[in-house]
Residue, then its C-alpha position, 0 to 999 in steps of 0.5 A: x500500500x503506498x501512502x499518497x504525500x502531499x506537498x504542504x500547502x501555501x499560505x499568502x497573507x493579505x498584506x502581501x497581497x495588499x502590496x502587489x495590488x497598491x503597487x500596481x496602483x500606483x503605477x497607474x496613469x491618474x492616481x495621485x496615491x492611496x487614501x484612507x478607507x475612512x472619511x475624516x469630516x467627509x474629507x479623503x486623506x492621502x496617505x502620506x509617503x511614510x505610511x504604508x499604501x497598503x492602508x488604502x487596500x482591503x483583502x478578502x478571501x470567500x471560498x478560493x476566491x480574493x476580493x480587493x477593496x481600493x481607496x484611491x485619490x485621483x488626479x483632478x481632470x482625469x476621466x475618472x471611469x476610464x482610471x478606475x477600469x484601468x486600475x481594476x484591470x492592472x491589479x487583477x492581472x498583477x495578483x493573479x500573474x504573482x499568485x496564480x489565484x484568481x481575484x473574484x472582484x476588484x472595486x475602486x472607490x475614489x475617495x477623492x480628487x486632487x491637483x498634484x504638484x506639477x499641474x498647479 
């Protein structure tokens, strides 16, 4: 009789996660940077550049499956939809490309508007 082995299993936290998925944000055309999920008197917060942008990322797992919650400041006059489309699609494709899991969804929530540094 011979005893079937099985390899161990992989765990991936969500912080790790949450850290391919701010990357490939910030690497998107329109995105200023990452925001706090909570409104502070109905004003979005930028996370500073000594906060972890992983703040503005929320992971979920439901049955093998990931969902992937972005708190995102854009930049004032982009076609908003046409950023978050983009976004949606650079971090499902980067997680699923470093994890090989699939991402059920990917929701954008534009926690505001900003003019960067180098418009004004």
């Amino acid at each position: 009789m011979t005893e079937e082995r099985r390899p161990g299993r992989i765990e991936i936290s969500p912080t790790a996660i949450a850290s391919i998925a701010s990357q490939a944000v910030l690497e998107c055309y329109g995105v200023v940077g990452m925001a706090s999920h909570t409104l502070r008197n109905g004003l979005a917060e930028l996370l500073r550049p000594t906060e972890s942008p992983r703040k503005g990322v929320e992971v979920g797992f439901a049955e093998d499956q990931i969902t992937i919650d972005l708190y995102v400041i854009m930049e004032y006059g982009v076609r908003v939809s046409e950023v978050a489309q983009n976004i949606m699609a650079s971090v499902k494709f980067s997680v699923e490309k470093a994890l090989g899991i699939p991402v059920a969804e990917v929701n954008v929530h534009v926690q505001g508007l900003r003019m960067s540094d180098h418009a004004q």
